[in-house]
TIVEX-111710 format. One record per residue (C-alpha): chain; y, z, x; residue in three letters. Coordinates in pm, whole numbers, plus 32768, in hexadecimal, padded with zeros to 4 digits. Layout:
SITE   mol     c2     c3     c1   type
SITE     A      Y      Z      X    Ala
...
//
This chain:
SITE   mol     c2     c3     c1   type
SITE     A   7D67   7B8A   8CD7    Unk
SITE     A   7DF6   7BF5   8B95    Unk
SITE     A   7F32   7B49   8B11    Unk
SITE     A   8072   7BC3   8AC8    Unk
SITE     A   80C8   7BE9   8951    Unk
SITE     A   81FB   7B32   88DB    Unk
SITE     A   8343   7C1E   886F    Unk
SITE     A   832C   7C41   86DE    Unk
SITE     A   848B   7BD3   867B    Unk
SITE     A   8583   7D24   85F6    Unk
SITE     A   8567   7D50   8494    Unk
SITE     A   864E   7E74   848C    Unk
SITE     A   874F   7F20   8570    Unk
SITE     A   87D8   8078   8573    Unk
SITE     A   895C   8078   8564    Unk
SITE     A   8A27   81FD   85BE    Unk
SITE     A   8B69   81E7   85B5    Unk
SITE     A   8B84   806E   85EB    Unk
SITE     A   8A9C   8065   8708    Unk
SITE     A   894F   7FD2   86F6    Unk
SITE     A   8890   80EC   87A8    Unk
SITE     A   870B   8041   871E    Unk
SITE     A   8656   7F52   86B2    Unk
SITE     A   8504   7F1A   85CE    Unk
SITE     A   842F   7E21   8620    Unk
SITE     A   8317   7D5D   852C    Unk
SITE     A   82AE   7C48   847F    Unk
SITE     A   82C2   7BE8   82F6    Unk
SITE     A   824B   7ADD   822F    Unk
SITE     A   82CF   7A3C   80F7    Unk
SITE     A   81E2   797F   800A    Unk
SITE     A   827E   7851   7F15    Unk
SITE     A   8230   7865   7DA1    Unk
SITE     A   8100   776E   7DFB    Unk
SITE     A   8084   7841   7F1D    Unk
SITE     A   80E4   776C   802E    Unk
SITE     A   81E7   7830   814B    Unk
SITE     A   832B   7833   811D    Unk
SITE     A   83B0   7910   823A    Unk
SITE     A   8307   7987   835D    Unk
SITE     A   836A   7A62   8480    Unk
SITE     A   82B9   7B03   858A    Unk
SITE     A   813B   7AEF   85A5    Unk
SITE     A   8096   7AD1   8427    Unk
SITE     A   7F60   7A3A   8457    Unk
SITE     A   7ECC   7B56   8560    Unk
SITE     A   7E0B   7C81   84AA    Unk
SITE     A   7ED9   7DCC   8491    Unk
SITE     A   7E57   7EFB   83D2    Unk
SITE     A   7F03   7F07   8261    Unk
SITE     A   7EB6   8062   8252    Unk
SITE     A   7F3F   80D7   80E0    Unk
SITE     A   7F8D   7F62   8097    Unk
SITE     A   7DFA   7F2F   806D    Unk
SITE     A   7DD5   8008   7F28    Unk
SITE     A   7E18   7F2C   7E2A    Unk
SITE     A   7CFA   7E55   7EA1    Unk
SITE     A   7C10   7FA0   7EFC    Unk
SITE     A   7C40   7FF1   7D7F    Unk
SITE     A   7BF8   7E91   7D26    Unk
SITE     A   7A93   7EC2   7DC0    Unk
SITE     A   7A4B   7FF6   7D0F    Unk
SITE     A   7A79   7F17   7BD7    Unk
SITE     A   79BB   7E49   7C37    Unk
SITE     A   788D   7F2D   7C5A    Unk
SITE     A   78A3   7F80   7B21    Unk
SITE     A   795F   808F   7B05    Unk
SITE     A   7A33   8091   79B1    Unk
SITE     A   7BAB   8114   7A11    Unk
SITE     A   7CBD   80C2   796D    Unk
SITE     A   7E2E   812C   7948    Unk
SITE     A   7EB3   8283   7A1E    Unk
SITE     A   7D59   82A6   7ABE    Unk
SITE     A   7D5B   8140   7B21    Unk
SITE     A   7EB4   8138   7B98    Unk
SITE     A   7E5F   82BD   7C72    Unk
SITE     A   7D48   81F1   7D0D    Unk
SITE     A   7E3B   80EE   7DB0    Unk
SITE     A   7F3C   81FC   7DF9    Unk
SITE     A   7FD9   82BC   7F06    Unk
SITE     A   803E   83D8   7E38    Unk
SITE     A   814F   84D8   7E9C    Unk
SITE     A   8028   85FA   7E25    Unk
SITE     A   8121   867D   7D0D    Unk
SITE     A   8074   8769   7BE1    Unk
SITE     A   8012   862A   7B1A    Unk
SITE     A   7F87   8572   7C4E    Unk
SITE     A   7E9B   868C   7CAB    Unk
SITE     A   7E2A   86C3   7B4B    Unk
SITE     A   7DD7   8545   7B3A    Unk
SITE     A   7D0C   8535   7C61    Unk
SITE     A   7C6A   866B   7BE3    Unk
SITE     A   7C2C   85EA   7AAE    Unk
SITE     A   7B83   849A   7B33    Unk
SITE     A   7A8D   857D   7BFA    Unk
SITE     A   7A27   864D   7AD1    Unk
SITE     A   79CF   851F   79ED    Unk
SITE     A   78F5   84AA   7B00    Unk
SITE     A   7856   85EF   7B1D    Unk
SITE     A   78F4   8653   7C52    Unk
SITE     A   79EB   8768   7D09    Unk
SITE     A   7B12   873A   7DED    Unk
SITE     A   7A0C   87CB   7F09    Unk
SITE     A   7986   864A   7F01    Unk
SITE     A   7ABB   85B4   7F78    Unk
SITE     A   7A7F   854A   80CD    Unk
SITE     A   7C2B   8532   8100    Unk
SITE     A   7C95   8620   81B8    Unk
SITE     A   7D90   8789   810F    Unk
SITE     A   7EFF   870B   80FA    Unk
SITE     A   803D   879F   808F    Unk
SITE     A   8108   86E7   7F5C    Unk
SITE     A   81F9   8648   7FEB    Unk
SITE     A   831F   874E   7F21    Unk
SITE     A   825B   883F   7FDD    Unk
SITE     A   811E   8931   7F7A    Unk
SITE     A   7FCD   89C9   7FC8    Unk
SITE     A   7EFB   88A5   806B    Unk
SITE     A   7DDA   8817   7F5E    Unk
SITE     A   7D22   86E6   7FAE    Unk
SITE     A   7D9B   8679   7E5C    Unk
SITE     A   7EDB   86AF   7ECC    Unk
SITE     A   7EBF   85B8   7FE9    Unk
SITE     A   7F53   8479   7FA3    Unk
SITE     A   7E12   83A6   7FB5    Unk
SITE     A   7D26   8488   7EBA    Unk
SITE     A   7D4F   83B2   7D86    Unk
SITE     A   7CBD   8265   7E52    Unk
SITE     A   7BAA   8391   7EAA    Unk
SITE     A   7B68   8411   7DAA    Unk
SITE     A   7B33   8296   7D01    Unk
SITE     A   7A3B   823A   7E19    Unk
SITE     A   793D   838B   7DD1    Unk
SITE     A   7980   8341   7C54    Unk
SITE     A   7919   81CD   7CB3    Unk
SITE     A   77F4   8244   7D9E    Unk
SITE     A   7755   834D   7C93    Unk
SITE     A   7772   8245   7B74    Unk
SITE     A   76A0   8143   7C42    Unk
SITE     A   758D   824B   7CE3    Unk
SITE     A   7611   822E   7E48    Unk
SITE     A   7630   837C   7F12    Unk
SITE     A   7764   841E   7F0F    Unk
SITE     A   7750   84B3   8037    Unk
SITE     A   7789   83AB   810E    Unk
SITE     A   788A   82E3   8018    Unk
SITE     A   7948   82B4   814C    Unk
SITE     A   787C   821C   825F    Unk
SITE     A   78A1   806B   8256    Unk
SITE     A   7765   803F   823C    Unk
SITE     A   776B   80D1   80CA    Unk
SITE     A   76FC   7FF5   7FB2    Unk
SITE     A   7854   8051   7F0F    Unk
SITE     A   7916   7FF4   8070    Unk
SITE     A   7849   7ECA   80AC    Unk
SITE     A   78E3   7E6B   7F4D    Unk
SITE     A   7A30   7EDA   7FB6    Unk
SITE     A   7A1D   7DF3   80F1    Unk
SITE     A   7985   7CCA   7FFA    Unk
SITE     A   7AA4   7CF7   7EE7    Unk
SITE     A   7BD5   7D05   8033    Unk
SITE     A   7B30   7BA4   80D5    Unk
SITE     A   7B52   7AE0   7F7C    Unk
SITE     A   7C7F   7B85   7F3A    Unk
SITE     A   7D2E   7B16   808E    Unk
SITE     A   7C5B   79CC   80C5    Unk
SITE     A   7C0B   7A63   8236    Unk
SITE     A   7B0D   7B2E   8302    Unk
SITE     A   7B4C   7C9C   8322    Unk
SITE     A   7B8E   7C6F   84AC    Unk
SITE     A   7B6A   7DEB   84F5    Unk
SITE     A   7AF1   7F08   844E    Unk
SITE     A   7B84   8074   848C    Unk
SITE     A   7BE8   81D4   83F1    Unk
SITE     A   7CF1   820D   832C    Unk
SITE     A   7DDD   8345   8310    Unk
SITE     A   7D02   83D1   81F0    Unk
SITE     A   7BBE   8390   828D    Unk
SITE     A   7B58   8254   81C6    Unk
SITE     A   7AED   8111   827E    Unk
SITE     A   7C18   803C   82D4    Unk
SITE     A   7BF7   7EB6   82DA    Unk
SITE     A   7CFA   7DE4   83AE    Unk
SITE     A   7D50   7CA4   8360    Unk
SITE     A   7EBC   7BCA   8351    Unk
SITE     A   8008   7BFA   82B6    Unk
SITE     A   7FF6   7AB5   8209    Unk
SITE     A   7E83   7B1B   8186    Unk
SITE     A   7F2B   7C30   810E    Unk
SITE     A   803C   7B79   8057    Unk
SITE     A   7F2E   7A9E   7FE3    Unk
SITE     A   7E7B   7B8F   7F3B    Unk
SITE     A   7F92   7C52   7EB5    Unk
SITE     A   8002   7B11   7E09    Unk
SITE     A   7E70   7B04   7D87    Unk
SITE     A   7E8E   7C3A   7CCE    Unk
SITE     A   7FFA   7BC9   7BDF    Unk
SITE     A   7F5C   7A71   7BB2    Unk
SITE     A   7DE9   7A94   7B67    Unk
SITE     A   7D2D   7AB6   7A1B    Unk
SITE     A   7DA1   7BD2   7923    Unk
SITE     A   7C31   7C66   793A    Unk
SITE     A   7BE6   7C3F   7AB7    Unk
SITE     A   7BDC   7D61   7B77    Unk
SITE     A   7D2F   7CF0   7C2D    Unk
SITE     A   7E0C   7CB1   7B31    Unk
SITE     A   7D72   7E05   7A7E    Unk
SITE     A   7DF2   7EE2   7BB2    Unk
SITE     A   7F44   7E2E   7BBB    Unk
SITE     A   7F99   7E57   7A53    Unk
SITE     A   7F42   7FE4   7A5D    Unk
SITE     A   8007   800B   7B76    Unk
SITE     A   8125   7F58   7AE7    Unk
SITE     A   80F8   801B   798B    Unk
SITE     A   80D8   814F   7A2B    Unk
SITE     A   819E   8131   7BB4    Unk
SITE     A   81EB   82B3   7B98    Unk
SITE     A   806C   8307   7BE5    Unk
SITE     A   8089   81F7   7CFF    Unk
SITE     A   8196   8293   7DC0    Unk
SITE     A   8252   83C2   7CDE    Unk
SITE     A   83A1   8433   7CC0    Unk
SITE     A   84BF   837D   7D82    Unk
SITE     A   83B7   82C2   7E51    Unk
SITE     A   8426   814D   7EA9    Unk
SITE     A   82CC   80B3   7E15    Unk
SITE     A   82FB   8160   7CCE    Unk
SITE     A   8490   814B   7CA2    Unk
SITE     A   843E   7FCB   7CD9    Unk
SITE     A   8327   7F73   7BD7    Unk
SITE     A   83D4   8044   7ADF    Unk
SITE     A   852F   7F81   7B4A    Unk
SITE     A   8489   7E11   7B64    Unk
SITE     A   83CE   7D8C   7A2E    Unk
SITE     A   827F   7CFE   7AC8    Unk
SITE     A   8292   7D8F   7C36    Unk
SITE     A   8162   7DF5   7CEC    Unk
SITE     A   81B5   7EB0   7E2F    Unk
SITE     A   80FB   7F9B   7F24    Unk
SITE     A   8140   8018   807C    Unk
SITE     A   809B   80A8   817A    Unk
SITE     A   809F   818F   82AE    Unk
SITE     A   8130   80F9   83ED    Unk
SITE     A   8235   803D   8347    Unk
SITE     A   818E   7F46   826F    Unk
SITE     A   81D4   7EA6   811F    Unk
SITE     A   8163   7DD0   8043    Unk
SITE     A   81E2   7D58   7EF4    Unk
SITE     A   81B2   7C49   7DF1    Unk
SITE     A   828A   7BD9   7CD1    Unk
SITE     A   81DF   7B28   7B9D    Unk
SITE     A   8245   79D4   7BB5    Unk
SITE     A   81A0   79D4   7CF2    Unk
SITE     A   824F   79DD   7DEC    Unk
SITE     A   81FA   7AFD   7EDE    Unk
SITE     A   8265   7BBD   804A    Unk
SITE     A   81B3   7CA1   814D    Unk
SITE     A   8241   7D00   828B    Unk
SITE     A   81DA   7E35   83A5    Unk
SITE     A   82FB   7ED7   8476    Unk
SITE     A   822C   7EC0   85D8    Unk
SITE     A   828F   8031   8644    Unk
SITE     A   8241   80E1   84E5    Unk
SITE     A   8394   8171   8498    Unk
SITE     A   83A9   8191   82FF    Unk
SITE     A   8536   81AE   8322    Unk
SITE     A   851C   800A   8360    Unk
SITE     A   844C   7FC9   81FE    Unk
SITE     A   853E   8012   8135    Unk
SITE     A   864E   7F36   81A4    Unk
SITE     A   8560   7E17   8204    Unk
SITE     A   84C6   7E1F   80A1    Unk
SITE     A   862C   7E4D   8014    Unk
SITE     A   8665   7CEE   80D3    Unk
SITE     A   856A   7C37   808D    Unk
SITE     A   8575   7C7C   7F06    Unk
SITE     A   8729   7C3C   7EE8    Unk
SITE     A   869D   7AE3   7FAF    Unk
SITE     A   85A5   7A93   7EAC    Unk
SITE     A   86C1   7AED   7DA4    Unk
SITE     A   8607   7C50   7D73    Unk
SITE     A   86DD   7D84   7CE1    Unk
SITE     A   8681   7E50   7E10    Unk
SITE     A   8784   7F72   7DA5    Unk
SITE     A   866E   8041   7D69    Unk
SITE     A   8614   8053   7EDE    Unk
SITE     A   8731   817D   7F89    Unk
SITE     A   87C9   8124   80D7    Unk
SITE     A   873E   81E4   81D4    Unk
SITE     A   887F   8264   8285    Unk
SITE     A   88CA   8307   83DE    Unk
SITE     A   894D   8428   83FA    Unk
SITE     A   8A56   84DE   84F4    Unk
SITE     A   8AB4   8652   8497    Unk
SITE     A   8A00   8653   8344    Unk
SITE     A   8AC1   8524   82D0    Unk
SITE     A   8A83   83A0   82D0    Unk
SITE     A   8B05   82E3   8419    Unk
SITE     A   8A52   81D0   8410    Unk
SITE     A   88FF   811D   8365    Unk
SITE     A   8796   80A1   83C3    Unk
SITE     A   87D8   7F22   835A    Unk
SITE     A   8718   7DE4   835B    Unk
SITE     A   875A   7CC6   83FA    Unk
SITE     A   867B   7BCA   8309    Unk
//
């Protein structure tokens, strides 16, 4: 007989017109400057799928095979891009120096987000893509099956996220964009976010953070809460993910991940804008996500952390 789950605690509630009318549920975890846990609430220690949150360490392993990326291509390889002009010319770009055409992408046709004819550069996921065929043609694997986890380049990936996070992938699935998806905790997470601001200037960690920090429009793009924060905060590593998840590290160590249970991306922002004004963050660069009644603001989605 299967047991119950406990309730995750509220992280947010939905407030119209003075009325609480919902409530998010989740968990987050907050990381001291010497890694042990400062905060914990909910369940942080189970596996959940960090969807988006994962790329910083997927484009750690294609370092590490080799591969020699550095600065907007590097940072497009960790990135959930809004597919804007320069995005799609990027990922492009990538393919071409590796020899290869869009047609390779295995990520399925999106729209840009500001709206378009659907590309599979254009979806969100292609720079991380097009990184893992550049990664696969430089080492002599087959890119035709870049994607299956049992790829030399994904049996790497898998290697790079259990050092990173100090625990056993617990699950392996597919994400969003067709790429293998490894589950593991919140607190790995946190844990390996934290990794990647404090390791060596030349390791393949600390190489992804610091393009993504010098370049956080090719992470996210314009008016994106990832980007509008590195480019706010000096030192600030942050990526989300689908399904309401978020991770970020600052560079004295200290470091946060949290997952709103039911997925709902109108909770991040005002968690993360929390949790960073806790930690003494400027978090002005994250909007309030407000509720609406008639086409004007009656209320807000706020957190309770």
């Amino acid at each position: 007989m299967s047991s119950i789950p406990p309730v995750a605690p509220v992280l947010a509630e939905v407030v119209r017109s003075g009325f609480v009318e919902g409530r998010h549920r989740g968990a987050l975890v907050v990381l001291a400057a010497d890694g042990s846990v400062e905060r914990a609430l909910g369940d942080v220690t189970g596996p959940v799928f960090p969807r988006s949150s994962n790329k910083p360490l997927q484009a750690a392993a294609v370092l590490r095979s080799g591969l020699g990326l550095a600065g907007e291509r590097l940072a497009l390889a960790a990135a959930s891009h809004a597919g804007e002009d320069a995005h799609r010319r990027l990922a492009v770009r990538l393919l071409a120096e590796a020899g290869l055409g869009e047609e390779s992408l295995h990520c399925p046709p999106d729209r840009p987000l500001g709206g378009g004819e659907p590309s599979r550069p254009a979806m969100n996921c292609s720079g991380k893509h097009a990184a893992m065929l550049a990664a696969s043609a430089a080492n002599g694997w087959p890119v035709e099956t870049y994607t299956d986890q049992d790829h030399p380049l994904q049996l790497l990936v898998r290697e790079t996220i259990e050092a990173a996070t100090g625990e056993t992938v617990a699950h392996v699935g597919v994400d969003g964009c067709g790429a293998p998806l490894f589950a593991f905790s919140l607190t790995g997470l946190a844990r390996a976010f934290r990794g990647c601001v404090l390791a060596a200037p030349d390791s393949p960690e600390r190489r992804v953070a610091d393009a993504m920090r010098a370049h956080p429009w090719c992470v996210a793009g314009t008016g994106r809460p990832d980007t509008l924060l590195m480019a706010a905060v000096p030192g600030l590593l942050a990526k989300g993910g689908a399904e309401g998840v978020q991770a970020v590290a600052l560079p004295d160590g200290r470091a946060l991940a949290f997952k709103i249970e039911d997925g709902a991306a109108r909770a991040l922002g005002p968690v993360l804008a929390a949790l960073l004004t806790a930690l003494g963050v400027d978090a002005s660069a994250v909007a309030p996500e407000p509720v609406t009644g008639g086409g004007r603001p009656v209320g807000e989605v706020r957190a309770t952390v």
